[in-house]
C-alpha positions in Angstrom: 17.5 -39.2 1.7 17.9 -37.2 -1.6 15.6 -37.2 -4.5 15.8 -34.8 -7.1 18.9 -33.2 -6.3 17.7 -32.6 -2.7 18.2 -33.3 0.9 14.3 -35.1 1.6 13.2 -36.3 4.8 12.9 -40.0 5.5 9.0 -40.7 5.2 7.8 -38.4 8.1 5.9 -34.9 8.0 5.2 -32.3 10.4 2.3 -33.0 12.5 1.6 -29.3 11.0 1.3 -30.4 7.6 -2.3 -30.5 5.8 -2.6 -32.2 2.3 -6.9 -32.7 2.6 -8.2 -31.9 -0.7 -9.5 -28.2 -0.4 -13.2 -28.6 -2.1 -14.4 -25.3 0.1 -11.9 -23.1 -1.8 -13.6 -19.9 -3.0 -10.6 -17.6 -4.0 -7.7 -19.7 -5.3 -4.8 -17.0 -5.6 -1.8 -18.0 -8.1 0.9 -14.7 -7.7 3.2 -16.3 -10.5 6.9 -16.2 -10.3 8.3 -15.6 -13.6 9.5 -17.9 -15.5 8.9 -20.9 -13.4 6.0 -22.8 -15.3 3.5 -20.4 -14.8 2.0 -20.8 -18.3 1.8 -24.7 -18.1 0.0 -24.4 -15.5 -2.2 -22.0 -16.4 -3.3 -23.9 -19.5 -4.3 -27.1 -17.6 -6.6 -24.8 -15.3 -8.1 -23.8 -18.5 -8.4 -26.6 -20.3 -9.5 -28.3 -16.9 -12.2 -26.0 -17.1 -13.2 -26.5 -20.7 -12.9 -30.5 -19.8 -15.3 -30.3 -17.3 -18.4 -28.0 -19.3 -16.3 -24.5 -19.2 -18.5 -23.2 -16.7 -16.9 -24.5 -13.3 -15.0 -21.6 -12.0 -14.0 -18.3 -13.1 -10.4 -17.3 -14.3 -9.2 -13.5 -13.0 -5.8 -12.3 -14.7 -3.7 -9.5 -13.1 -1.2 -7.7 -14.8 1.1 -5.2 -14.2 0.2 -2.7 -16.6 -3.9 -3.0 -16.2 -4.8 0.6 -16.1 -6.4 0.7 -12.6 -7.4 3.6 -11.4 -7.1 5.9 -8.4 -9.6 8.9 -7.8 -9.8 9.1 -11.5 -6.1 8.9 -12.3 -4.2 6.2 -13.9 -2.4 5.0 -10.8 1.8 3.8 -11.1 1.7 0.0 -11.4 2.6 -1.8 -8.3 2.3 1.8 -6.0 0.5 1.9 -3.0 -2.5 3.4 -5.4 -2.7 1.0 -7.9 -2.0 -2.3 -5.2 -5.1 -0.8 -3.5 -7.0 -0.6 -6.8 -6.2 -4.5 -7.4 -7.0 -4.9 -4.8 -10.6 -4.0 -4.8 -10.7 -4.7 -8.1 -9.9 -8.7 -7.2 -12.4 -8.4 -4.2 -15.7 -7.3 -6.7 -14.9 -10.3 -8.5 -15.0 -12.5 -5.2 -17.7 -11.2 -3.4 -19.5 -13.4 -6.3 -17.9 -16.5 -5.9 -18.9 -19.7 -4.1 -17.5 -22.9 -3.2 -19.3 -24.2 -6.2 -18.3 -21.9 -8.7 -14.5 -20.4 -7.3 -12.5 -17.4 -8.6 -9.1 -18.2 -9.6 -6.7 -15.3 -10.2 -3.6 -15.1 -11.1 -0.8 -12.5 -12.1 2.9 -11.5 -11.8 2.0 -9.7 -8.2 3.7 -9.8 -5.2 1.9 -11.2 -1.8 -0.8 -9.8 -0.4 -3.1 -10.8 2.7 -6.1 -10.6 0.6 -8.1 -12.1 3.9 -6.9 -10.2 6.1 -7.5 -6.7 3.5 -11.4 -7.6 3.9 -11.8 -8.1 7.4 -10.4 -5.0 7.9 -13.7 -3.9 5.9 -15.7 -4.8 7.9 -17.0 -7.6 5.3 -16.9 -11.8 5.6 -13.7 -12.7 3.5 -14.1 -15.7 1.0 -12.5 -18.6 1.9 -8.9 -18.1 0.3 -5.9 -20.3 -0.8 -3.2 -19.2 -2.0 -0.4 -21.3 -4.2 2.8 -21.1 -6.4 5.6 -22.8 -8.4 9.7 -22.2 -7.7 12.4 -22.9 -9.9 15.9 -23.3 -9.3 17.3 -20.0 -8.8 20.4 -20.7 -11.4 18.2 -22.3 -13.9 15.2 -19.7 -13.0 18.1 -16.3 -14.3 19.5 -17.8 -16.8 15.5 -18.5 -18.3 14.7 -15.1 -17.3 17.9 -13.5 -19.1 17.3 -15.4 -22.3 13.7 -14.4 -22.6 14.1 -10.9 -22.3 16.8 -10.8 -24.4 14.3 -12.8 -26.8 12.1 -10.1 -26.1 14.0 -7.2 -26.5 14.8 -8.3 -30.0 13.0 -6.1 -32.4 10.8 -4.6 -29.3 9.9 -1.2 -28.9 11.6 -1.4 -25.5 15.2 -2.3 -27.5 14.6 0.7 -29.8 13.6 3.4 -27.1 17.3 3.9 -26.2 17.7 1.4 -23.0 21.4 0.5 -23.1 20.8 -3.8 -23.3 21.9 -4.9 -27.1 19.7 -8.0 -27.1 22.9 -10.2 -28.9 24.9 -9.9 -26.4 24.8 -13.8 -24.4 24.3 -14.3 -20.7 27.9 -15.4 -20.7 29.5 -12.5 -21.9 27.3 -10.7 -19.2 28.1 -12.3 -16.6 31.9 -12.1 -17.2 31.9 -8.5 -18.0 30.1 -8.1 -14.7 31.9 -10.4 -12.2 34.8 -8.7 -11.8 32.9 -6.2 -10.3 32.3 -5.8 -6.4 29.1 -7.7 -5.2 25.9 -5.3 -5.7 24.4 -4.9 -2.4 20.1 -4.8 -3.5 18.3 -1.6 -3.0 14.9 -2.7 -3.6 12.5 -0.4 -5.9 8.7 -0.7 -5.8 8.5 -2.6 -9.2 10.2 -5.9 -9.4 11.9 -7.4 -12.2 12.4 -4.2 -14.1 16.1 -3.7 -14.1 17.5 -4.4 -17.8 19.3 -8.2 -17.8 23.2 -6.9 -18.9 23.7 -5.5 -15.6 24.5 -7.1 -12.3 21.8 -5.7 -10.7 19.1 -8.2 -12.6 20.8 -10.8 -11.0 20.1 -9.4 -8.0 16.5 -8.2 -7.9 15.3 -10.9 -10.1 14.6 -13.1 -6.7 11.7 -15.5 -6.2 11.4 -14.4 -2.5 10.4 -11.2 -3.4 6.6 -12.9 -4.3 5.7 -14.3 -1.2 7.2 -11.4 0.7 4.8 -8.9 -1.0 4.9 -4.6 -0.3 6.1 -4.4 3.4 9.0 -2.2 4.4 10.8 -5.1 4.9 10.8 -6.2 1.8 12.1 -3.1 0.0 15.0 -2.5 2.5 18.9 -3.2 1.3 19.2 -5.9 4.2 17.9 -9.0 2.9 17.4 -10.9 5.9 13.8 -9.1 7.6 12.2 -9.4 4.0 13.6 -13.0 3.3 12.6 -14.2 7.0 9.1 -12.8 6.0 8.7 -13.9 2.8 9.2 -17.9 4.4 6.8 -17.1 7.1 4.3 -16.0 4.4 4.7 -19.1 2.6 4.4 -21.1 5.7 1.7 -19.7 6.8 -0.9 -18.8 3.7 0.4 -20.6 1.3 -1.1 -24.3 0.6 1.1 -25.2 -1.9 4.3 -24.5 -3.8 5.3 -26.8 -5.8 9.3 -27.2 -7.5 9.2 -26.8 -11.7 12.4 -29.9 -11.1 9.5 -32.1 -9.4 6.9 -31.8 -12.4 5.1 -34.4 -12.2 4.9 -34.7 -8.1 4.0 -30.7 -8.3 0.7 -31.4 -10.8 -0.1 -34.5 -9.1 -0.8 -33.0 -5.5 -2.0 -29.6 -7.2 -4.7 -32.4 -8.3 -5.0 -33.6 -5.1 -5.0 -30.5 -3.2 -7.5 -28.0 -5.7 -9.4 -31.3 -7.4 -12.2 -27.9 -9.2 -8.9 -26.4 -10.8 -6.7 -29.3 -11.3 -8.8 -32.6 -11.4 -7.9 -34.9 -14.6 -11.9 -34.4 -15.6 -15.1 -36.1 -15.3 -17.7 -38.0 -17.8 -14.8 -39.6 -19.5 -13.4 -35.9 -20.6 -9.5 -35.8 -20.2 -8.2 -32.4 -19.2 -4.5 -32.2 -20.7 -1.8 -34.1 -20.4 1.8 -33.4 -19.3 3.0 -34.0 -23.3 0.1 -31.6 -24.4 1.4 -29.4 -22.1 4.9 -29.2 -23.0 3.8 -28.3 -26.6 1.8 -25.5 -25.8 4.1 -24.4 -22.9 5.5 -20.6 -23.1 9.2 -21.6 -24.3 11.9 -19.6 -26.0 13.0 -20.9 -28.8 16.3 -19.0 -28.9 17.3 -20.9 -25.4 20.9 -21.9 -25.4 23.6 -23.3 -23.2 25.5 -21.5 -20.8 29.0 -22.4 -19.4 29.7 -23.7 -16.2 31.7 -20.6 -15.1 28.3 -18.6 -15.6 26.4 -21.1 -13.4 28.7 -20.6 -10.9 28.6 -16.7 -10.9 24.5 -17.1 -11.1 25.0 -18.9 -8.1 27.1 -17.1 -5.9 24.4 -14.2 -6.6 21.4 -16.2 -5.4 23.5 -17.1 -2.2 24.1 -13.2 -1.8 20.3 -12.5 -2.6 18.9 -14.7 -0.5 17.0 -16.9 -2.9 19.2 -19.7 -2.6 18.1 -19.9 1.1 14.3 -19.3 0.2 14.5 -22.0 -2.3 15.8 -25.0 -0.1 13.1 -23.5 2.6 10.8 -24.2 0.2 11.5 -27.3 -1.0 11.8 -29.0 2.7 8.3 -27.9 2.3 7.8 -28.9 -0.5 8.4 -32.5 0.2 7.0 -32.4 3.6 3.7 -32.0 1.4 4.4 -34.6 -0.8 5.1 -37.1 2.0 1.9 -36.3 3.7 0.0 -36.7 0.8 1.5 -40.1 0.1 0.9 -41.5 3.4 -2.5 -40.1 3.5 -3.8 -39.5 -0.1 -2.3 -41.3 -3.0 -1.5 -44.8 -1.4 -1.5 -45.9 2.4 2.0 -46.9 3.8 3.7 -45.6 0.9 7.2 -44.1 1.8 9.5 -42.0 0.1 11.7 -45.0 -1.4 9.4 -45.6 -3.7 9.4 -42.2 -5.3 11.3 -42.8 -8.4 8.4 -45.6 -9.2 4.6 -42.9 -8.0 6.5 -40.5 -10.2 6.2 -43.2 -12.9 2.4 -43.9 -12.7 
């Protein structure tokens, strides 16, 4: 069957498919794709928090230009120096958190086997989850264009020379560029860095590249050894991605699933709702429409890219999930017919 624009199954899941509630969870790691809802959802955690005394777990943020550190020196964000400094930077804060009182971090980084990085120490890892939200890779670039070209506008970045006028529409990109042969990816260290005019953001501004994380293979122009990683990864640590197009399923089984980080609240205190969400939600106001002809370019890229591919991986995922946690979780016997009316409750 299809629901929400996609091929679903028909009520079954893989007899490899957890949805228990994971209440043991002592490092919940949230490496956020851009521009696919992150801020939503990191305002419910918060507010969750705050609905619940303020004092229930402890929120980590990781970004790109935090000035760790390396034998002194500043170290290059996202190098091998500074990945090992967030590393152990993330890991100081965890060594102090319990199932009672978890870390959540979260941060535009790629994937990284956190676990496996402190058995290698020698030490006893926290009990770690990791999770994550996609977006339609058309609808993902043409968000991403339009907020750095909101960005750029009036930024130090658009008066330091870079050649991007910030007026200049996604359309008018696009067809300036298309003519041109199809860019083949050579992958650079730090992802999402390549100015938006140029057919090269269309090509590096993949979701993959976050679940893939800082192998070789990920780096490498051939696509496929990074891509075929980057769905194992998700297959295998991740214990949830959710779809931005599936809202309200993707909230509802993050409740489920991390009840600490997600519940509604407790002692009749509401965390937020999905309407005070959407007014405090990280939108660009200067959005506007794109034509078909554009869509269709944006989507012949993410075919080339790969992301395309990741993105219906994920979702068959995604709704293996949600039909385990249906049968087993929200209401016994429920099937996937009845979709259109859970999604109403």
């Amino acid at each position: 069957m299809v629901v929400g624009g996609l091929t679903c199954c028909d009520g079954q899941y893989s007899s490899q498919t957890t949805c228990q509630p994971q209440r043991n969870v002592q490092l919940l790691i949230y490496n956020r794709v851009p521009k696919a809802g992150s801020t939503s959802v990191l305002q419910r955690v918060n507010l969750t928090n705050v609905a619940q005394g303020g004092n229930v777990f402890e929120m980590l943020a990781i970004h790109n230009t935090d000035n760790f550190k390396q034998s002194g020196n500043r170290a290059r964000a996202l190098s091998p120096e500074w990945r090992e400094s967030m590393v152990d930077y993330i890991m100081s804060h965890a060594e102090h958190a319990t199932a009672t009182r978890p870390l959540f971090v979260h941060g535009h980084f790629l994937f990284y086997d956190f676990y496996r990085h402190v058995q290698k120490q020698g030490k006893m890892p926290p009990t770690t989850a990791y999770m994550n939200i996609l977006r339609h890779p058309v609808t993902k670039l043409v968000s991403h264009f339009q907020y750095l070209q909101s960005a750029f506008r009036g930024s130090k970045r658009a008066r330091s020379g870079l050649s991007f006028d910030p007026d200049v529409t996604i359309d008018a990109c696009v067809s300036a560029i298309a003519s041109t042969p199809p860019y083949k990816p050579t992958w650079e260290a730090i992802p999402n860095t390549t100015l938006p005019c140029d057919g090269t953001f269309f090509m590096r501004a993949v979701q993959w590249r976050y679940f893939c994380g800082y192998a070789r293979e990920c780096l490498q122009a051939d696509i496929e050894p990074g891509l075929t990683m980057a769905k194992e990864n998700l297959r295998k640590h991740f214990a949830f991605v959710g779809l931005l197009e599936e809202t309200h399923l993707t909230y509802r089984a993050l409740e489920t699933l991390f009840p600490t980080f997600f519940a509604r609240g407790s002692g009749g205190i509401s965390a937020p709702t999905d309407e005070e969400l959407e007014q405090i939600a990280n939108k660009n106001p200067e959005k506007y429409k794109t034509t078909r002809a554009t869509r269709r370019y944006i989507a012949a890229w993410a075919e080339l890219s790969g992301d395309m591919d990741f993105y219906h991986f994920a979702a068959s995922l995604f709704w293996d999930k949600i039909t385990c946690l249906i049968a087993r979780q929200w209401r016994a016997g429920h099937t996937l017919n009845d979709l259109t009316v859970l999604s109403a409750d």
